[in-house]
Residue frames relative to the residue before (quaternion, step in Angstrom):
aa qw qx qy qz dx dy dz
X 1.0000 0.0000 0.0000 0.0000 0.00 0.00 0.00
X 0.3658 -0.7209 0.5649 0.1657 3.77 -0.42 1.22
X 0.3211 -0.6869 0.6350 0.1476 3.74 -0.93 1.27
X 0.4590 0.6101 -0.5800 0.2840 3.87 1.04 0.41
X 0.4454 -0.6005 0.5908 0.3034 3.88 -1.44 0.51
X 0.1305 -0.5943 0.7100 0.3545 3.62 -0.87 0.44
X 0.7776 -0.4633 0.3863 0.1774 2.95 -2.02 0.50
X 0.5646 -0.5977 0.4735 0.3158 3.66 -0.91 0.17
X 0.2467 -0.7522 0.5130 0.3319 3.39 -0.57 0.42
X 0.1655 -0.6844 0.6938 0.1509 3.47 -0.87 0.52
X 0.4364 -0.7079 0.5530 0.0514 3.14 -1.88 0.46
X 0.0850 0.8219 -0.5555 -0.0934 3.99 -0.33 -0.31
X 0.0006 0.8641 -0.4977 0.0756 3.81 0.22 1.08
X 0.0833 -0.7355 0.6638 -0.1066 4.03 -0.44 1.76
X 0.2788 -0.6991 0.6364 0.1690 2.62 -1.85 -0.26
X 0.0114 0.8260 -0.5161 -0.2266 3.60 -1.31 -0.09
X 0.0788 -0.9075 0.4084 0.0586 3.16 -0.04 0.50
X 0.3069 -0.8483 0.4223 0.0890 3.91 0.06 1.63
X 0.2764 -0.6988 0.6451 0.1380 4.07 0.02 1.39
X 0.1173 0.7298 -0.6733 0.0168 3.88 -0.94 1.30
X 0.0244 -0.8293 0.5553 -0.0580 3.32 -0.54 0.90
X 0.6478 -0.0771 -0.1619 0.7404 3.64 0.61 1.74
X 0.6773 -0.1420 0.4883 0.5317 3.06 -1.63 -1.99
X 0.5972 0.4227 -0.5021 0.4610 3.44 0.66 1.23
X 0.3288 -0.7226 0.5948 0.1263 3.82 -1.63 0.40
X 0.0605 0.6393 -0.6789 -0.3559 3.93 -0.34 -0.45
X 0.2132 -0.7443 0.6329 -0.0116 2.50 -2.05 0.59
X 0.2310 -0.8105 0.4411 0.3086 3.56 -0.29 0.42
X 0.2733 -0.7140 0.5968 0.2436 3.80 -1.34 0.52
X 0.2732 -0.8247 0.4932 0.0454 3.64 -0.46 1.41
X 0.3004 -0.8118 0.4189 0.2744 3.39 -0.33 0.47
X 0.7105 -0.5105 0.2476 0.4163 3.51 -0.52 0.49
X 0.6021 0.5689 -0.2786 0.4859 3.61 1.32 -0.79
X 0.6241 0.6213 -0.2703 0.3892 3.45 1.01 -0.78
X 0.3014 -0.6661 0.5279 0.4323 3.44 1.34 -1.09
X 0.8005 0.0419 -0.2402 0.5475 3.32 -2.05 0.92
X 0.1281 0.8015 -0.5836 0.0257 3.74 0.23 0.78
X 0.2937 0.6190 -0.5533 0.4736 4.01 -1.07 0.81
X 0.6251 -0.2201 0.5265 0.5325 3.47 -1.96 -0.67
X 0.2728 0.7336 -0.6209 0.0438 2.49 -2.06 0.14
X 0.5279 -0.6912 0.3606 0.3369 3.84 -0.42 1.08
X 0.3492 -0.6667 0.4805 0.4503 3.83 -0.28 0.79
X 0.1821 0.7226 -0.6371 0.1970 3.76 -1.72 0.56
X 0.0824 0.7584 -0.6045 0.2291 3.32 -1.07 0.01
X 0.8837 -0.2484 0.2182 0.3314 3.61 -1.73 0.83
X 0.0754 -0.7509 0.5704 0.3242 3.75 -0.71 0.46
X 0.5837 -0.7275 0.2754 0.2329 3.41 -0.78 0.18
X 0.1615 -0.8886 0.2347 0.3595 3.45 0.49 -0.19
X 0.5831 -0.0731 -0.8075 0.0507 2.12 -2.30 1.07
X 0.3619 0.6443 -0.6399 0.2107 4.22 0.66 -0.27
X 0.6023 -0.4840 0.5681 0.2832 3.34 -1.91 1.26
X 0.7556 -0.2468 0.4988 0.3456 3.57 -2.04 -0.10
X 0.8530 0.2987 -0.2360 0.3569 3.38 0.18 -1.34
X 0.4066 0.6474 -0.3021 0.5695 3.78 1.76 -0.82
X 0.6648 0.3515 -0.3825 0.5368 3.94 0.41 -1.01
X 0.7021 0.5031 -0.3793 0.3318 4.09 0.29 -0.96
X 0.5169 0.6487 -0.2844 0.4808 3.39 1.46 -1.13
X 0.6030 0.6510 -0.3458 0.3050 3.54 0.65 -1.87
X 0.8472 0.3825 -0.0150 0.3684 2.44 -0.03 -2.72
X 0.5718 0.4880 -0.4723 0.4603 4.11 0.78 -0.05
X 0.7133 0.4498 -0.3476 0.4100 3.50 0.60 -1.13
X 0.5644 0.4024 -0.3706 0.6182 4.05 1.14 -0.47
X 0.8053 0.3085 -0.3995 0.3109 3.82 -0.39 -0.55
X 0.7795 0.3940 -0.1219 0.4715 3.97 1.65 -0.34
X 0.3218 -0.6793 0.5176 0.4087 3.22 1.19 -1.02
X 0.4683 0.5722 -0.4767 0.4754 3.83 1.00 0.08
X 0.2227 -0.5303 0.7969 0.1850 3.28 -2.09 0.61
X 0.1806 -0.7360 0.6516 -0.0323 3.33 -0.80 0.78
X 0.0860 -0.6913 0.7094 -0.1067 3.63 -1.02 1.57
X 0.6680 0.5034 -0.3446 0.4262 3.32 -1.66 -0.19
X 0.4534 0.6886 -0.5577 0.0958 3.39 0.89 -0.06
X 0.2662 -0.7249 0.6222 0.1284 3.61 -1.84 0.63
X 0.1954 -0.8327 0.4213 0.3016 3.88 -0.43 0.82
X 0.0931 -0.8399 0.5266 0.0928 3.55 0.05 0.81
X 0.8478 -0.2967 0.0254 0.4387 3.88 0.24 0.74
X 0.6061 -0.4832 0.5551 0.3017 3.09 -1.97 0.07
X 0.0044 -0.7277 0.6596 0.1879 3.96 -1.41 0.25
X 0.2521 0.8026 -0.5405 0.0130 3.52 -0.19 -0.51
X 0.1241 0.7449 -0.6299 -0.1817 3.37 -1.38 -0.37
X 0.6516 -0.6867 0.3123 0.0796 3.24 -1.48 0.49
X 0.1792 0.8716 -0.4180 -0.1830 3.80 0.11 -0.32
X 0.4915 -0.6975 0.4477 0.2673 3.17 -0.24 1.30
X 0.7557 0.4604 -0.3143 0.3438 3.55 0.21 -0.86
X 0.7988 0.3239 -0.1338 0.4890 3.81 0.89 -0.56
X 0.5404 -0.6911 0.3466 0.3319 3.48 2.05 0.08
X 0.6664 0.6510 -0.2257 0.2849 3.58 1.27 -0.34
X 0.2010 -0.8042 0.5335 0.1680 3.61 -0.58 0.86
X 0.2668 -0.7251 0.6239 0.1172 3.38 -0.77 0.77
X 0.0005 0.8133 -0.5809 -0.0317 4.32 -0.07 1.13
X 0.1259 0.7259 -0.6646 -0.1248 3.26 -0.80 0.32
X 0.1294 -0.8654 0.4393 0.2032 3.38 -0.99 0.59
X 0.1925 -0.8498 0.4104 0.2691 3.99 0.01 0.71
X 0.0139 -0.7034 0.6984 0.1314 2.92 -1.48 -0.07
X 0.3540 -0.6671 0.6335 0.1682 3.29 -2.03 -0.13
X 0.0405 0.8037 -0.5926 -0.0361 3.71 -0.42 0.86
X 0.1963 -0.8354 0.5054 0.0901 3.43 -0.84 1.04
X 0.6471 0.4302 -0.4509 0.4393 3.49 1.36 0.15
X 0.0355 -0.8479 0.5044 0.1596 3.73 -0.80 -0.17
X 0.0775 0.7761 -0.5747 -0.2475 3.69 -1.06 -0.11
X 0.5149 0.6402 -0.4853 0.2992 3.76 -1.37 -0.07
X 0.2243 -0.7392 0.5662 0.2874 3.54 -0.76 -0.60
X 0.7362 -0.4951 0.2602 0.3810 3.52 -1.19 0.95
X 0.6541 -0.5297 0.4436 0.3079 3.79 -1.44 0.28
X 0.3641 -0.7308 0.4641 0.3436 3.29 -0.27 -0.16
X 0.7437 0.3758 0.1547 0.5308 3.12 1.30 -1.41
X 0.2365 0.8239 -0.5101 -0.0708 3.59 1.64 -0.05
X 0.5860 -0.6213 0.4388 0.2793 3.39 -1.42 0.36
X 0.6669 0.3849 -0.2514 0.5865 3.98 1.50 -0.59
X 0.7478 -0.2634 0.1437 0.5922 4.10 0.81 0.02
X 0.7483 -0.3120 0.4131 0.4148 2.84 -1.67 -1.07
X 0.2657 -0.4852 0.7859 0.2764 3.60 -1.07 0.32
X 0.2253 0.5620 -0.7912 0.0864 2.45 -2.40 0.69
X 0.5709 -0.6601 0.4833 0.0698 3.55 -1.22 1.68
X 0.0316 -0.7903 0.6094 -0.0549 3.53 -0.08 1.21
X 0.4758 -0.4735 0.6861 0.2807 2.83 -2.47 0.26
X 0.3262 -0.7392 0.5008 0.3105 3.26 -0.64 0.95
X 0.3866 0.7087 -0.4383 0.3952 3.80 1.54 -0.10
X 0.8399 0.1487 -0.0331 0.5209 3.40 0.82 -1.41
X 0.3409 0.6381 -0.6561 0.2148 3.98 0.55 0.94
X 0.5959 0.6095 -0.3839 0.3551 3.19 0.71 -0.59
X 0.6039 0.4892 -0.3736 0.5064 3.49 1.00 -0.08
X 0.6495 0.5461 -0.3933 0.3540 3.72 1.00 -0.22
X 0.5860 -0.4922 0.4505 0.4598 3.37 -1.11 0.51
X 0.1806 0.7425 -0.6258 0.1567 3.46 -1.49 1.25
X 0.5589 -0.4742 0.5267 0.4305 3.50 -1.44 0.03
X 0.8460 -0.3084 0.3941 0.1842 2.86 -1.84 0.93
X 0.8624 0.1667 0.0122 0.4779 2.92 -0.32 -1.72
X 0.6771 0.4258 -0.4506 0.3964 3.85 0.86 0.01
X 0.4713 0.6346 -0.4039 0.4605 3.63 1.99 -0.38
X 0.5636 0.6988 -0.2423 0.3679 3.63 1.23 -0.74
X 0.8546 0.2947 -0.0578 0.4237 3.24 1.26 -1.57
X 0.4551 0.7544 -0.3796 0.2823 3.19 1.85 -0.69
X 0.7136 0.3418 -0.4002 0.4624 3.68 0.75 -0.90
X 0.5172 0.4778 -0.5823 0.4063 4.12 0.26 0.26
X 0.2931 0.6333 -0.5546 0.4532 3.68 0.37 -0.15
X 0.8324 0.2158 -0.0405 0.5088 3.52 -0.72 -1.80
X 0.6966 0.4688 -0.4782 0.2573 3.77 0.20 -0.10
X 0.5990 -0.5347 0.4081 0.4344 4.10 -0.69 0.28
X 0.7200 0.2251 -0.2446 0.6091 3.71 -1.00 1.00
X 0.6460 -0.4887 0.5601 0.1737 2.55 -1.96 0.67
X 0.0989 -0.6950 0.6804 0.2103 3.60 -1.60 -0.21
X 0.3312 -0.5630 0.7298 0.2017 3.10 -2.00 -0.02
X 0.0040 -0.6609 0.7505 -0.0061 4.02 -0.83 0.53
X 0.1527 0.6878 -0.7068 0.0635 3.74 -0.94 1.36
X 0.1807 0.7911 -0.5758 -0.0997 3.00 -1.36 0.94
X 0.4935 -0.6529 0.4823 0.3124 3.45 -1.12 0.36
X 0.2251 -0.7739 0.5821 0.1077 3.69 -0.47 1.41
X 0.1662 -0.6269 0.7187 0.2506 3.73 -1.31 0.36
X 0.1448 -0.7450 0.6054 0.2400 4.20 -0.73 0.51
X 0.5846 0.4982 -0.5662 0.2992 3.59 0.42 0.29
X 0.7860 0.3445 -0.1975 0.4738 3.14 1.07 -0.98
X 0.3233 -0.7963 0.4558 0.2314 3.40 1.02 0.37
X 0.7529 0.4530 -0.3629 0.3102 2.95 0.71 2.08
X 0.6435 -0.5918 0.2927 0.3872 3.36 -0.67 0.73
X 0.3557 -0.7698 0.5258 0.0670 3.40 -0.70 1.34
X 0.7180 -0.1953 0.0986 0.6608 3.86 0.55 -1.07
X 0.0609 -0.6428 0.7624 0.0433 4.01 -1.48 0.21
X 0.0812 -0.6104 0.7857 0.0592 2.97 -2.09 0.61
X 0.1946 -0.7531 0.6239 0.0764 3.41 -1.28 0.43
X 0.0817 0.8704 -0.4842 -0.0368 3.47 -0.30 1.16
X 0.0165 0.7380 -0.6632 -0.1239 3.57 -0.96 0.37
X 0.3988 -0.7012 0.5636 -0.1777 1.89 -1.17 2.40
C-alpha cells in the first residue's frame, strides 16, 4: 500500500454564452495576446458564489455592454486531466433576447454580428469551431475530454447529444 496522497481534485467552472439575434450571432475577435485568439462566444470564469447562468449573464454584459435574457442551456464542455486532478467546466448557453447597446471599446476585441450560416468560415479555435454548430441544434450536449498537460493534448473525447 503506497503512503503517497493522491491529489485533490480541483475544479475551474466558466461559461459561454452565444447572443443570437435572428440568423445572426455576435461574436468577439480576440487578439492573439488575449489567448485562444479568433471568434469566439463572449464568456469567461464564474465567480463565486454566482450560479452558471449569473456567470453567463455577468461575463456578456462586461465583455459587450448587452444584458442578455431568454437564456437557453444548451450543454456541458469540460475536460479532464488525470494527472493534476483538474476539471476544466464550461457551461454554454444561447440567449436570444437582449437589451443595451454594444461597447464601444470592448475589453476582449471587437464585436461583430455574424451569419451564423457563415461563422464557420471565420478564423477560430478548434475546439470552439467544433461546438459552435451545437448551439443552434435541438437538445443539449455533453463534450468530455480527457486532456494530457505535458503533451498538450487531447487523449480521448466523446460528443454527446443529449
Amino acid at each position: 500500500m503506497s503512503n503517497i496522497e493522491p491529489l485533490p481534485y480541483t475544479y475551474g467552472m466558466y461559461t459561454m454564452c452565444l447572443v443570437q439575434d435572428g440568423d445572426r450571432v455576435l461574436l468577439v475577435n480576440r487578439p492573439s495576446e488575449k489567448g485562444f485568439p479568433g471568434y469566439i462566444g463572449p464568456g469567461g470564469k464564474i465567480d463565486f458564489p454566482e450560479s452558471p447562468t449569473d456567470g453567463a449573464i455577468r461575463e456578456v454584459l462586461e465583455e459587450t455592454g448587452l444584458t442578455v435574457t431568454k437564456l437557453v442551456y444548451k450543454g456541458m464542455a469540460e475536460h479532464v486531466e488525470p494527472q493534476t486532478n483538474y476539471r476544466y467546466m464550461v457551461f454554454n448557453y444561447v440567449a436570444t433576447a437582449y437589451e443595451g447597446t454594444l461597447l464601444h471599446n470592448p475589453p476582449e476585441g471587437e464585436l461583430l454580428w455574424v451569419p451564423i450560416s457563415e461563422a464557420l468560415n471565420l478564423p477560430m479555435q478548434p475546439w470552439f469551431k467544433e461546438r459552435f454548430p451545437l448551439f443552434f441544434e435541438e437538445g443539449t450536449f455533453e463534450i468530455h475530454a480527457v486532456w494530457d498537460g505535458e503533451s498538450k493534448q487531447t487523449l480521448e473525447k466523446t460528443i454527446k447529444k443529449l
